[in-house]
ZAPAPA-901671 format. One record per residue (C-alpha): x, y, z; residue in one letter; residue number from 0. Coordinates in steps of 0.2 Angstrom, whole numbers, always signed. Example, Ala and Ser with C-alpha at 12.3 -4.5 7.8 and 13.67 -1.06 7.14 Angstrom:
{node {+62 -22 +39} 'a' 0};
{node {+68 -5 +36} 's' 1};
//
This chain:
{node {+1265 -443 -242} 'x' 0};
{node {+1254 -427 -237} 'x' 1};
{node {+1237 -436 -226} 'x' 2};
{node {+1222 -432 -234} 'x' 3};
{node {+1210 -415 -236} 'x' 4};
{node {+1206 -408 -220} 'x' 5};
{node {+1217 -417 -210} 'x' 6};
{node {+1229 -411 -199} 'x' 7};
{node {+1243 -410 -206} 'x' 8};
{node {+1235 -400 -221} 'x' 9};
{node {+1229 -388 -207} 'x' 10};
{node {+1244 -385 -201} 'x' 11};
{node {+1253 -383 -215} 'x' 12};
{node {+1239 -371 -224} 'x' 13};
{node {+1242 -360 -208} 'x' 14};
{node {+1261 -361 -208} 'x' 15};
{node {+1260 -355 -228} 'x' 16};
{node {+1247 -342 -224} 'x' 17};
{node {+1260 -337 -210} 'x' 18};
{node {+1270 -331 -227} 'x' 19};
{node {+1256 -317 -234} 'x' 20};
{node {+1259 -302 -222} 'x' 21};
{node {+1278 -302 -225} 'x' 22};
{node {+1275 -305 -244} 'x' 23};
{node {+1261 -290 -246} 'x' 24};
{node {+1273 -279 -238} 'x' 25};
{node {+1287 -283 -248} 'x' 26};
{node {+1276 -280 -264} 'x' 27};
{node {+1270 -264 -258} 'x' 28};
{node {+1287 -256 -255} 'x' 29};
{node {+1293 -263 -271} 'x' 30};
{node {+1279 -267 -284} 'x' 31};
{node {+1296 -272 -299} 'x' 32};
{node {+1301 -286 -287} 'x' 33};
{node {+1301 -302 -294} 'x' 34};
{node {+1285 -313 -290} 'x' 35};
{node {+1273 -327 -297} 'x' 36};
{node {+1255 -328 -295} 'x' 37};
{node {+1247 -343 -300} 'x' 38};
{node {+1229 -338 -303} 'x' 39};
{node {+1217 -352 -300} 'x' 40};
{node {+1199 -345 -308} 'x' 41};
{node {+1188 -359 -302} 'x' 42};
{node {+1170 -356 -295} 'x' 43};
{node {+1173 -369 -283} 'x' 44};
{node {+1152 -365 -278} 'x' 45};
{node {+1138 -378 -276} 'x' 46};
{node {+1134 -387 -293} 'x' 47};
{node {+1116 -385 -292} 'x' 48};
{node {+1116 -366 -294} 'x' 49};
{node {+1130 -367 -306} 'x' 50};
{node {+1118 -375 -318} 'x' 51};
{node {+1108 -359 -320} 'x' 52};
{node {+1120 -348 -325} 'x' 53};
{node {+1122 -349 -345} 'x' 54};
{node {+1141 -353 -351} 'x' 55};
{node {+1147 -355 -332} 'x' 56};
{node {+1164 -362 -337} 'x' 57};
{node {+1169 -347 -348} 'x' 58};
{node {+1167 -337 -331} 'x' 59};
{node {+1186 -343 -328} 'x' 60};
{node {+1191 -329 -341} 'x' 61};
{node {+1184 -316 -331} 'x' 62};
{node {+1201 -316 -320} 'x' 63};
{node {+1209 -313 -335} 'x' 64};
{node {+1209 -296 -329} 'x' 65};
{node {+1224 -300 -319} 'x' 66};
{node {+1234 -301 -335} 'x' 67};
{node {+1239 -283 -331} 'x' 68};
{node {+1250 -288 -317} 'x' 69};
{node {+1262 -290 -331} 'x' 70};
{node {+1266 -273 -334} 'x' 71};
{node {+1274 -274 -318} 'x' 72};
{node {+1293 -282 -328} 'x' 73};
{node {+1298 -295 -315} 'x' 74};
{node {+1279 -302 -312} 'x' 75};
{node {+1278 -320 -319} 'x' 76};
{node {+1259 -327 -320} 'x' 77};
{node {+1255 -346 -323} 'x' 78};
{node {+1232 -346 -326} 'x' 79};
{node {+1228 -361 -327} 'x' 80};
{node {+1208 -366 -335} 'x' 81};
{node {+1196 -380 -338} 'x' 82};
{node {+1202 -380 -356} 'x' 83};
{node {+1210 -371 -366} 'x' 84};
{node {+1208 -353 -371} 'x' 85};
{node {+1207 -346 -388} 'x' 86};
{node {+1221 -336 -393} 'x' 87};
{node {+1213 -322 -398} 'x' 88};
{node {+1205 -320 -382} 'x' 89};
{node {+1222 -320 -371} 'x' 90};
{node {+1230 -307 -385} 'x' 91};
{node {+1214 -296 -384} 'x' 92};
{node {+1218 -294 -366} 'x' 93};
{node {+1239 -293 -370} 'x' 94};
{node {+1234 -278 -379} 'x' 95};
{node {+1225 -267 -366} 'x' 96};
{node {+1247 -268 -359} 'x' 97};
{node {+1252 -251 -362} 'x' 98};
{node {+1271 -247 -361} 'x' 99};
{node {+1276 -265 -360} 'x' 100};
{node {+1281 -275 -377} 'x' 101};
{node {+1270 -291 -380} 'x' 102};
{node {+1283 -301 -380} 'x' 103};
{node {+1290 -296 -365} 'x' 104};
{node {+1276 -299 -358} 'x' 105};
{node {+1269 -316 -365} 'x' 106};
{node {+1286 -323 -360} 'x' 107};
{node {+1282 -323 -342} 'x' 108};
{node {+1265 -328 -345} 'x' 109};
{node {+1262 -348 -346} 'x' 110};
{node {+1244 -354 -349} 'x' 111};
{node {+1240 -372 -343} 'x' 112};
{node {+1222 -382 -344} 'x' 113};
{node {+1215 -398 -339} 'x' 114};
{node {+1208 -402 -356} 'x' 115};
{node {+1191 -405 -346} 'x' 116};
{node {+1176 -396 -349} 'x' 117};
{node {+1166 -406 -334} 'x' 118};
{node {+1153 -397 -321} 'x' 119};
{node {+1168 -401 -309} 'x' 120};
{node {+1175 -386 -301} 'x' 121};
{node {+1189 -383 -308} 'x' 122};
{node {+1202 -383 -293} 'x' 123};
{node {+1195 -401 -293} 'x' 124};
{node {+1201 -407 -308} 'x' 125};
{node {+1218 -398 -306} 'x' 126};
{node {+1221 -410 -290} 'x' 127};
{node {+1214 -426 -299} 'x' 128};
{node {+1230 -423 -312} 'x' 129};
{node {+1246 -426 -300} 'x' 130};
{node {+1256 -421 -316} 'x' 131};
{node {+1246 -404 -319} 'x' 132};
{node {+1252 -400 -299} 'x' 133};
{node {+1271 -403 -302} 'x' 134};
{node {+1270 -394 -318} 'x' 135};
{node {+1263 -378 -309} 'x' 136};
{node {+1276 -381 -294} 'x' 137};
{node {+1291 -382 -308} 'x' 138};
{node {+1283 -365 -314} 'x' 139};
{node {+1286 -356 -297} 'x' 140};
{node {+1306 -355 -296} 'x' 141};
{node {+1306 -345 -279} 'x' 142};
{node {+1290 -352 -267} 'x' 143};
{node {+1295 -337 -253} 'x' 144};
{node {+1290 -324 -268} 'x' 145};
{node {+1273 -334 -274} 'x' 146};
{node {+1255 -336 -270} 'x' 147};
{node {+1242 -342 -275} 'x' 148};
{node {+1225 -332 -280} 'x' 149};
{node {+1206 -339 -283} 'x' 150};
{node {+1187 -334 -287} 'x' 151};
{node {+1181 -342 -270} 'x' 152};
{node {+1190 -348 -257} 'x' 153};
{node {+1185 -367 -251} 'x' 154};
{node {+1193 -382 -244} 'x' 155};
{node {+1196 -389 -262} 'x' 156};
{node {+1208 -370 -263} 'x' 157};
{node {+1216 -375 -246} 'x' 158};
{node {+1219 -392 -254} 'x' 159};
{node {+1228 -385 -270} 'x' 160};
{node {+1238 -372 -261} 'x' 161};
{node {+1246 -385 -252} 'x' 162};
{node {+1249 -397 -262} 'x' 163};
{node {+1257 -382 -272} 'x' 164};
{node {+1268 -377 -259} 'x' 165};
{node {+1260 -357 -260} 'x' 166};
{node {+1251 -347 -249} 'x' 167};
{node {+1233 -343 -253} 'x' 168};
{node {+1228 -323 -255} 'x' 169};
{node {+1211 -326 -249} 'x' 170};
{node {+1199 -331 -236} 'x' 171};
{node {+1202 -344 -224} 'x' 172};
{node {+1190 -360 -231} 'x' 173};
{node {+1185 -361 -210} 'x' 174};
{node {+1176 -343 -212} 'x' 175};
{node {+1165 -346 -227} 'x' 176};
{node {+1151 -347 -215} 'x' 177};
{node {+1153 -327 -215} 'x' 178};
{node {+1147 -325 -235} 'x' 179};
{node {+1131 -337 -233} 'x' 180};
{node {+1116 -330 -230} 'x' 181};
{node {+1115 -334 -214} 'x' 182};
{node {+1130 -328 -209} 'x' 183};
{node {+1132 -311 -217} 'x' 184};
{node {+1116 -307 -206} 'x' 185};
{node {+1126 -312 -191} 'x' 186};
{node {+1138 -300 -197} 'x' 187};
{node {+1127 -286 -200} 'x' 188};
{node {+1122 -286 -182} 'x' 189};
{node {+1138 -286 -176} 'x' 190};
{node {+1144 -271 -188} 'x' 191};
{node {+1130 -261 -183} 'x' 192};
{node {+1121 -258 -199} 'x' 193};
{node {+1102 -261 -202} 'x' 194};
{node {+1096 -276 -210} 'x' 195};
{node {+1079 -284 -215} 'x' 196};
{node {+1068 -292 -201} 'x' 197};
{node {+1072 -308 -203} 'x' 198};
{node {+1076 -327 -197} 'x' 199};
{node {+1095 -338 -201} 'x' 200};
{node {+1101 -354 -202} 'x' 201};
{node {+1085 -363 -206} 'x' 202};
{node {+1084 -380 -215} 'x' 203};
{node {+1065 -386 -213} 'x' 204};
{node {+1048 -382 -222} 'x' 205};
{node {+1041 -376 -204} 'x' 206};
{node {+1053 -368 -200} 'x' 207};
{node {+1051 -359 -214} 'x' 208};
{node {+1034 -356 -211} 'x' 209};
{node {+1038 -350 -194} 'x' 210};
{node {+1048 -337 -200} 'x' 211};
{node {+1035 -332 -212} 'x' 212};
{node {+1020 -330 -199} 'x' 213};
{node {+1032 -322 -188} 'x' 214};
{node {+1034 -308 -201} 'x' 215};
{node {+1018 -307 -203} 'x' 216};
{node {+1014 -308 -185} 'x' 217};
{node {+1027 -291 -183} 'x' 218};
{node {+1022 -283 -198} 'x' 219};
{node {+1003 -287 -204} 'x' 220};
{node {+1004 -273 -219} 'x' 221};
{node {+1020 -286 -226} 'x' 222};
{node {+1016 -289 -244} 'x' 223};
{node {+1029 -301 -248} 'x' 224};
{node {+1045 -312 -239} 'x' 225};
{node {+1061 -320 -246} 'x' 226};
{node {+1065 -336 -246} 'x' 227};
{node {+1084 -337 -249} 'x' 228};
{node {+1096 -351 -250} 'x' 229};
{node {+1114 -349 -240} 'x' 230};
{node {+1124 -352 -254} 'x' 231};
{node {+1112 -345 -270} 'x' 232};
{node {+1121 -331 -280} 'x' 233};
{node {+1118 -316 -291} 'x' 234};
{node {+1100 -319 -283} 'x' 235};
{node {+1095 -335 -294} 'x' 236};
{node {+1094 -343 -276} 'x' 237};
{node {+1081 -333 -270} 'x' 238};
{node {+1062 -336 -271} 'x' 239};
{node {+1047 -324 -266} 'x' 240};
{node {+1032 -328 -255} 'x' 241};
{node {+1017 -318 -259} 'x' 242};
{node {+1004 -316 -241} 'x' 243};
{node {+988 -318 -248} 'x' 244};
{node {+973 -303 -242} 'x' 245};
{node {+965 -316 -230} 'x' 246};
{node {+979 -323 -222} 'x' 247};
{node {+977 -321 -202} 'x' 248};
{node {+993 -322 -191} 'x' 249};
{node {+982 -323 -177} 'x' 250};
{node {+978 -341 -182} 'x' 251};
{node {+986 -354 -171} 'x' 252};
{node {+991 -365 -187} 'x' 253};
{node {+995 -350 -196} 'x' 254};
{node {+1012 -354 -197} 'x' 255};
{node {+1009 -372 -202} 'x' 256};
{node {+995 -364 -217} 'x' 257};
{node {+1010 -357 -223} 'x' 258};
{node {+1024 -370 -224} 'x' 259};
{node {+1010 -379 -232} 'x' 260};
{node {+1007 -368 -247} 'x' 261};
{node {+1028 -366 -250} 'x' 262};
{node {+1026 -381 -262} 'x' 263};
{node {+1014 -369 -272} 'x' 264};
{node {+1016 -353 -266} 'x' 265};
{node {+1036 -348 -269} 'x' 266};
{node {+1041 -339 -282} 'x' 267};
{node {+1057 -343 -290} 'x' 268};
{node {+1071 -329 -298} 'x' 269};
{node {+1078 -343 -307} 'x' 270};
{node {+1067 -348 -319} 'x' 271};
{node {+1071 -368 -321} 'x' 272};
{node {+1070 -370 -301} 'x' 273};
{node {+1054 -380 -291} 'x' 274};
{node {+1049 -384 -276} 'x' 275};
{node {+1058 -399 -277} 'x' 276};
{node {+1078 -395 -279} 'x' 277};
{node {+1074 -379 -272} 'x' 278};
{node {+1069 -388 -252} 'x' 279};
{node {+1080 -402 -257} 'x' 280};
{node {+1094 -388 -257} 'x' 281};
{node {+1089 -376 -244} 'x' 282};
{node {+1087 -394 -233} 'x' 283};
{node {+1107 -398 -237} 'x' 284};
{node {+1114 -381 -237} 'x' 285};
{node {+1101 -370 -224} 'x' 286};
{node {+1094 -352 -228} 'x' 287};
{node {+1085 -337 -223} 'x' 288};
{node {+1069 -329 -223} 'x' 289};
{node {+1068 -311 -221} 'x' 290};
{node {+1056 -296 -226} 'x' 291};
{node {+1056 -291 -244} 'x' 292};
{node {+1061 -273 -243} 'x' 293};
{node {+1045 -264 -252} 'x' 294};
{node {+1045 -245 -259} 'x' 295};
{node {+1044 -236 -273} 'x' 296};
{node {+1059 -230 -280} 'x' 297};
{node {+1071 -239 -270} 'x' 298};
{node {+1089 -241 -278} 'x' 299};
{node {+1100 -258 -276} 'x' 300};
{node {+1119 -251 -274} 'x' 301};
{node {+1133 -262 -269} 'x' 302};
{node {+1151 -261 -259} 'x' 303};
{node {+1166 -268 -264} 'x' 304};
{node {+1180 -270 -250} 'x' 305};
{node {+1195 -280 -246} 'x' 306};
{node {+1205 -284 -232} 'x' 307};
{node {+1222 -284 -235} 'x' 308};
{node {+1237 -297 -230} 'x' 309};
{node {+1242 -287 -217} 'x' 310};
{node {+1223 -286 -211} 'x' 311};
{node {+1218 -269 -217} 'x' 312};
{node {+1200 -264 -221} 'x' 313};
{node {+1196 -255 -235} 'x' 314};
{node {+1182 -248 -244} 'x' 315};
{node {+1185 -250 -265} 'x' 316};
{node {+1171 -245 -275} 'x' 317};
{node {+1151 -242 -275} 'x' 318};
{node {+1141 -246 -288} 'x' 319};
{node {+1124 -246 -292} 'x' 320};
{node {+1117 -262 -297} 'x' 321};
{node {+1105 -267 -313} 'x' 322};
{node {+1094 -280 -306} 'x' 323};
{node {+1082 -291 -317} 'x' 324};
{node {+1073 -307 -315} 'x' 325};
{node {+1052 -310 -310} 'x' 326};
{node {+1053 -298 -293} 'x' 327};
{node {+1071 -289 -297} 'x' 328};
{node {+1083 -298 -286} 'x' 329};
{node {+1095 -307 -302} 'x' 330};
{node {+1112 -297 -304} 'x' 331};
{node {+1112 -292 -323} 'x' 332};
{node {+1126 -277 -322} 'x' 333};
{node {+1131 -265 -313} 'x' 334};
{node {+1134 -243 -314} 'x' 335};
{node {+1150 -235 -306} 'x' 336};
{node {+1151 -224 -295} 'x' 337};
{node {+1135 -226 -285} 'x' 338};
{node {+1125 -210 -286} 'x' 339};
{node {+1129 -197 -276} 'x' 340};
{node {+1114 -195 -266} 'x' 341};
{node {+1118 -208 -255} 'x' 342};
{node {+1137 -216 -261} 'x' 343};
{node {+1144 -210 -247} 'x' 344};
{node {+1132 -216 -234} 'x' 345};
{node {+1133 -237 -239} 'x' 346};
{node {+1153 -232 -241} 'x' 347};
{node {+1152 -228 -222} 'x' 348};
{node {+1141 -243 -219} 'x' 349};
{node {+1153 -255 -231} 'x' 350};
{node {+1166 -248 -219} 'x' 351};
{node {+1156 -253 -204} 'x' 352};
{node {+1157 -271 -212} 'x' 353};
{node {+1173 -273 -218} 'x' 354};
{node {+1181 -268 -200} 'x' 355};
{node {+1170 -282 -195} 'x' 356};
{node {+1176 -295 -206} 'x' 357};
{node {+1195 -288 -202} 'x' 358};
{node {+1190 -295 -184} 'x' 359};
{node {+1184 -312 -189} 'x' 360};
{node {+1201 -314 -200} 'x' 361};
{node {+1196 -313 -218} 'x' 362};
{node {+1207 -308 -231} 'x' 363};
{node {+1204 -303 -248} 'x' 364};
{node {+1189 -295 -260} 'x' 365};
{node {+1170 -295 -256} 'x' 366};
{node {+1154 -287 -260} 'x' 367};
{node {+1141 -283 -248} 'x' 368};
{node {+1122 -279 -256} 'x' 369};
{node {+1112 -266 -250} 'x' 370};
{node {+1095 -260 -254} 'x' 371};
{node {+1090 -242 -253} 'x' 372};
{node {+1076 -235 -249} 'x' 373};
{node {+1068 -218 -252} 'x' 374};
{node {+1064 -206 -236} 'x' 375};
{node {+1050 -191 -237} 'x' 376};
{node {+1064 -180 -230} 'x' 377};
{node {+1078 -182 -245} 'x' 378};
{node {+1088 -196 -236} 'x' 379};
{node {+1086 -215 -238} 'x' 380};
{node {+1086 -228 -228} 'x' 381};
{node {+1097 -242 -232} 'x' 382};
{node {+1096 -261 -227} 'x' 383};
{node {+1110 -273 -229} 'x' 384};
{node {+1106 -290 -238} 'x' 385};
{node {+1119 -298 -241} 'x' 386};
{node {+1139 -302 -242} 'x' 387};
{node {+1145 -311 -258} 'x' 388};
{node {+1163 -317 -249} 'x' 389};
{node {+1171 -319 -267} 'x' 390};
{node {+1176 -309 -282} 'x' 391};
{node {+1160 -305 -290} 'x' 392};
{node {+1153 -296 -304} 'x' 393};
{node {+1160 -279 -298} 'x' 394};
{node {+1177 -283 -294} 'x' 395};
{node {+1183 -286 -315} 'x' 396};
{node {+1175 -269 -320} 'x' 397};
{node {+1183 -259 -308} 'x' 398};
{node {+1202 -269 -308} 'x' 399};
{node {+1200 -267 -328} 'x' 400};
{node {+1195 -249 -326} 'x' 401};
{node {+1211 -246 -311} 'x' 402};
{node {+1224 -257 -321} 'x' 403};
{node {+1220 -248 -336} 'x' 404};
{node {+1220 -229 -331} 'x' 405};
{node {+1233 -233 -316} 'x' 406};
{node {+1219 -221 -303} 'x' 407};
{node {+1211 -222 -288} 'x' 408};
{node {+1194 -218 -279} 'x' 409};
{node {+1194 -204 -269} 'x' 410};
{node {+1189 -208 -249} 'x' 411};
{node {+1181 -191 -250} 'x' 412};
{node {+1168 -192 -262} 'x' 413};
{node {+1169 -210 -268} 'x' 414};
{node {+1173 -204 -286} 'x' 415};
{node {+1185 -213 -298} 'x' 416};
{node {+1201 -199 -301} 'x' 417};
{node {+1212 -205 -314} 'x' 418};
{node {+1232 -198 -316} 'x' 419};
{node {+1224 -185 -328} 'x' 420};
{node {+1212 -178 -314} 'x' 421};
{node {+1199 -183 -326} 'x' 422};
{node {+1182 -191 -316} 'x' 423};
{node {+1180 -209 -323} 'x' 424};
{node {+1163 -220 -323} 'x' 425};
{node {+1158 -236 -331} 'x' 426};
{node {+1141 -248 -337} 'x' 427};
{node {+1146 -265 -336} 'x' 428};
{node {+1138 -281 -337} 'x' 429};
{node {+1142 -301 -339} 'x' 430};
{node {+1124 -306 -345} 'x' 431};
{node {+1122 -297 -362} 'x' 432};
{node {+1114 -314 -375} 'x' 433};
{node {+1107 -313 -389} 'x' 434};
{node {+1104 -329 -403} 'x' 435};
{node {+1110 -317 -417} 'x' 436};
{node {+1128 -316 -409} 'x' 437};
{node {+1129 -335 -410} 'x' 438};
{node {+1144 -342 -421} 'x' 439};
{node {+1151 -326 -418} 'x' 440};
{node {+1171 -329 -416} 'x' 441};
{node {+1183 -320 -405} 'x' 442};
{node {+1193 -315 -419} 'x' 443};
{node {+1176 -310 -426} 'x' 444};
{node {+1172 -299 -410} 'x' 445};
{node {+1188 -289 -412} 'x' 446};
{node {+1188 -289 -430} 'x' 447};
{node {+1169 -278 -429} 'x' 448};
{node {+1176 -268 -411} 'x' 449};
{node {+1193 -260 -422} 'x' 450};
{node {+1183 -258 -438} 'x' 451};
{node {+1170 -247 -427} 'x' 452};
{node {+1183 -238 -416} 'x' 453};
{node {+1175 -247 -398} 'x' 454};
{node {+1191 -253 -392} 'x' 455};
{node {+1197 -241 -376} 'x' 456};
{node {+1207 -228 -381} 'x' 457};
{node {+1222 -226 -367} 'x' 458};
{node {+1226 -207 -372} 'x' 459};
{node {+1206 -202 -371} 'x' 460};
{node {+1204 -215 -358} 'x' 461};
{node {+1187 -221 -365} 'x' 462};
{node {+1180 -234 -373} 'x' 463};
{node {+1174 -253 -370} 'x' 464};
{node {+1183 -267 -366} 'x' 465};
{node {+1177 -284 -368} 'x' 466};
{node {+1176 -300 -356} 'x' 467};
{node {+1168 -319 -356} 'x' 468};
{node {+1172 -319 -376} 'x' 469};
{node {+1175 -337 -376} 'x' 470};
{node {+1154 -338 -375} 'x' 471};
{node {+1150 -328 -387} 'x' 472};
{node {+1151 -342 -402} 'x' 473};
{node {+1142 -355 -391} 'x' 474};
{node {+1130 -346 -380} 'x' 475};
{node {+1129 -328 -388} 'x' 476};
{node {+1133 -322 -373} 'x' 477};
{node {+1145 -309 -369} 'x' 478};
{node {+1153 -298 -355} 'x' 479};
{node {+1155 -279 -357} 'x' 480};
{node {+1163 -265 -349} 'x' 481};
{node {+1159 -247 -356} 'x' 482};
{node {+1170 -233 -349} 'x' 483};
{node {+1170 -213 -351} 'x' 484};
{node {+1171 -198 -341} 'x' 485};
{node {+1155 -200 -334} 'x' 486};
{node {+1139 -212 -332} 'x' 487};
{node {+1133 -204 -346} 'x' 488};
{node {+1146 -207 -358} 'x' 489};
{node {+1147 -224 -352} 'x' 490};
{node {+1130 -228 -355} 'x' 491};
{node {+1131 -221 -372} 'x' 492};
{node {+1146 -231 -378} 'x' 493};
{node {+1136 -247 -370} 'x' 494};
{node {+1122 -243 -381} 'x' 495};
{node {+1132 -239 -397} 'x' 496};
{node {+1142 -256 -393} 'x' 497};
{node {+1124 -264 -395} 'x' 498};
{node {+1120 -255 -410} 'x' 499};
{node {+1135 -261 -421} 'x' 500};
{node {+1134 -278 -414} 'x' 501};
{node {+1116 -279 -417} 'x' 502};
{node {+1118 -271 -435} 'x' 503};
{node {+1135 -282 -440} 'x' 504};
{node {+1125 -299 -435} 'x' 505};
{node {+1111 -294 -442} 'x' 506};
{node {+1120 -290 -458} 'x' 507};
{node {+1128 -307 -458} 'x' 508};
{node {+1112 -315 -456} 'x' 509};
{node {+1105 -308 -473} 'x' 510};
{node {+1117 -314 -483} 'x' 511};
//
C-alpha cells in the first residue's frame, strides 16, 4: 500500500516517473505515428473560492477537448476523463474538425470516462476518491513506458493521480507552483530582466497592505490608483483597485495605517460578488500583491504564450492581444491573434527573456505571461510585465485549435501565423460570450443553426468558426467561440456574423 499524499515515497516515485518524459518527447518527436496514450485529466484543480465566480466552471473541462486532434495521428489512443458525462453531440462536433482520418478510426481509440459528480470538487479529487475509476484508467493504458498523463493545472492533487496511475505527468512540478502566484511571477520578472510595476509580494495582512500602498504613494505622489491582487486570483477576478483620494498626505506618519484602514471601504473589486470579507479572508490564507496600476492612455494589454518542453527547451508560441472587461479593465473576456505588429515582436523578446527563466527553475509545460503596454511619445511603447498564469489558459485552446486544424506554425521572424498554404492566419476568440436568449439552446441545436448558416471552418478555405464550452450553453447561455480567417479583420467579421445568426435564430424562436 502506496503511503499517503506528499509523503515520500510518492516524492520519489513522482520523480522516478517524471525521469520517463525527456526519453518519451524525443521518441514522439522523431516519430509522431508511434503508438502512445495520453490520459488527459481537465481538471482546474484552482482554489474554490474563485472558482465560484466564473459562470458554468465545470463545463470548462471541455476546453481540452481540443486535444481530440492528437487522434489524427493513427496509433494515438486518448482516455478524457470529466466530472460528468459529456453530450454526444459535443464530442462528435469536435470528431468532425479530423480531416483525413475516418470517425471510426478515430472514436475507437477514444474512450470517454466520468465520475457522474457534478460537485465544486476539483475534478482530479473525485477521480482519486473512486479506486475503481483509477484501475479502469490503468487497464486503459496497455503500455505505461509509452503514456503520460496531461492536466489544466499542475498541483499536488495531479502529482497524486499520476502516481497512483503509474504515468508520468506532462507538466509542472506541483513544488514550483509558487512561480505562477502573484508573488512569485514578480520574483521571476526580476530575475529575467524584464520591467514590472512598482510593487510589494508575499504579503498577508491589512497593514501590510497599507504599507505597500503609502509606499507607492510615497515614491510616486501623482499615483492615481494601486492593485490589490490575490496570489492565486485569475482572468483578473482576483484583483481589486485602490483609488488615493486628492488629500491624501504620504508624508503623514500614520499614513500607512489611514490607508489599511479605509481597504474595508475603499477597494474596488473586478469580480462583482466579491467584499471585503472573503476578499482579506482569502488574501490572509493565500498572500498577494500590491503594486502600481499602470495608467495611460491608449495602452494595450497583449499576452505571451510559451512552453518549456520535456526535454527543457524554451519556447515562445504565440502573442495575442487581450480583450479586457470588467469595472477598471483587468477581467480576461477574449483574446485577438497575432498581437499587433507595432510591438509583437518586443513582448516575444521579453516572453523569451521569461520563458529561459522558468527553463532554469525546472518548469515544464504551457503558460501565459500578461503584459501591459504602454504608449511612448516617440512611437515605441513601454511594456510592464504583470503576470504569469503557470496553466493552460484562455489562449492556449484557440491557438492548438487553430495549429491542429491548419497543421502551421508561427514564424520567429515576425510572430505571424503561416499555414502549409503560405496563407497568414488570425483569430477572435473568447470563452465569456452569454446571453439569456441562448438559454435551452442544445448542442445539437448549436450545430443544427452553425451548418444551416455555413459557420462551421472550412478546411480547404481554412476559415470559419469553431465552437468550445457548448455543454453551457443550454444551462448558462454561455458559450466559447473561436473565429478564424486570413486576417484579424476577417476574423472579427465572421465573430460578428456568428452573433448576428445566433442572436436572429434565438430571437426567432422566442416569438413563436
Amino acid at each position: 500500500m502506496m503511503d499517503g499524499p506528499g509523503s515520500r515515497d510518492e516524492l520519489d516515485s513522482f520523480h522516478a516517473l517524471q525521469a520517463r518524459m525527456p526519453a518519451l518527447y524525443r521518441a514522439l518527436a522523431a516519430n509522431p505515428r508511434a503508438p502512445q496514450v495520453v490520459v488527459i485529466v481537465p481538471s482546474l484543480s484552482m482554489d474554490p473560492r474563485e472558482l465560484e465566480k466564473v459562470t458554468g466552471v465545470y463545463h470548462y473541462e471541455e476546453r481540452m477537448l481540443v486535444n481530440l486532434m492528437l487522434l489524427r495521428q493513427p496509433r494515438t489512443r486518448l482516455v478524457y476523463v470529466t466530472s460528468q458525462r459529456l453530450d454526444p453531440t459535443v464530442v462528435d462536433y469536435y470528431l468532425a474538425l479530423l480531416s483525413g482520418i475516418p470517425r471510426s478510426h478515430a472514436i475507437s481509440r477514444l474512450v470517454m470516462l466520468d465520475c457522474n459528480d457534478r460537485s465544486a470538487v476539483p475534478l482530479s479529487a473525485k477521480i482519486l476518491a473512486r479506486p475503481r475509476l483509477v484501475e479502469r484508467i490503468r487497464a486503459e493504458v496497455a503500455n505505461a513506458e509509452w503514456a503520460h498523463m496531461a492536466c489544466f493545472n499542475s498541483t499536488t492533487l495531479e502529482r497524486t493521480l499520476a502516481v497512483r496511475l503509474g504515468l508520468p505527468l506532462h507538466s509542472t512540478d506541483p513544488e514550483l507552483a509558487r512561480l505562477g502566484t502573484k508573488s512569485g511571477c514578480r520574483e521571476v520578472f526580476r530575475t529575467a530582466g524584464v520591467t514590472i510595476p512598482f510593487g510589494f509580494e508575499n504579503l498577508h495582512r491589512p497593514d501590510e497592505i497599507g504599507e505597500g500602498l503609502a509606499e507607492i504613494k510615497r515614491r510616486a505622489p501623482e499615483a492615481r490608483r494601486a492593485v490589490v491582487k490575490l496570489n492565486e486570483g485569475f482572468s483578473g477576478e482576483g484583483n481589486a483597485l485602490f483609488p488615493y483620494l486628492p488629500d491624501d498626505d504620504p508624508s503623514d506618519p500614520a499614513f500607512a495605517r489611514r490607508l489599511a484602514d479605509r481597504l474595508p471601504t475603499g477597494l474596488r473589486y473586478e469580480a462583482p460578488q466579491e467584499n471585503w470579507s472573503s476578499f482579506s479572508s482569502k488574501y490572509a490564507d493565500m498572500g498577494g500583491v500590491v503594486e502600481t496600476f499602470v495608467e495611460g492612455e491608449n495602452k494595450e494589454s497583449p499576452s505571451v504564450q510559451c512552453r518549456v518542453n520535456a526535454v527543457g527547451e524554451p519556447q515562445v508560441i504565440s502573442t495575442h492581444d487581450q480583450v479586457l472587461g470588467g469595472p477598471s479593465g483587468q477581467v480576461y473576456m477574449g483574446c485577438t491573434f497575432p498581437a499587433a505588429p507595432a510591438y509583437r515582436m518586443d513582448i516575444w523578446r521579453a516572453g523569451d527573456k521569461i520563458a529561459r527563466a522558468m527553463a532554469n527553475e525546472g518548469v515544464v509545460g504551457r503558460f501565459g505571461i500578461d503584459f501591459v503596454s504602454v504608449p511612448q511619445p516617440d512611437g515605441t511603447y513601454e511594456h510592464h510585465a504583470i503576470e504569469i498564469n503557470l496553466r493552460k489558459g484562455g489562449t492556449t485552446h484557440p491557438f492548438l485549435t487553430l495549429k491542429f486544424l491548419t497543421s502551421g506554425s508561427t514564424s520567429e521572424e515576425d510572430g505571424e501565423f503561416y499555414s502549409p498554404s503560405g496563407r497568414t492566419k488570425s483569430y477572435f476568440a473568447t470563452d465569456t460570450l452569454q446571453s439569456e436568449r441562448y438559454v435551452g439552446l442544445r448542442p445539437e441545436d448549436l450545430v443544427d443553426i452553425a451548418v444551416f448558416h455555413g459557420l462551421h471552418f472550412h478546411a480547404p478555405s481554412e476559415r470559419g468558426v469553431v465552437f468550445h464550452l457548448i455543454g453551457a450553453l443550454s444551462e448558462f447561455g454561455k458559450l466559447g467561440i473561436v473565429a478564424i480567417g486570413d486576417n484579424l479583420q476577417q476574423a472579427q467579421f465572421l465573430y460578428k456574423q456568428t452573433l448576428q445568426v445566433l442572436d436572429e435564430a434565438t430571437g426567432a424562436l422566442a416569438a413563436r
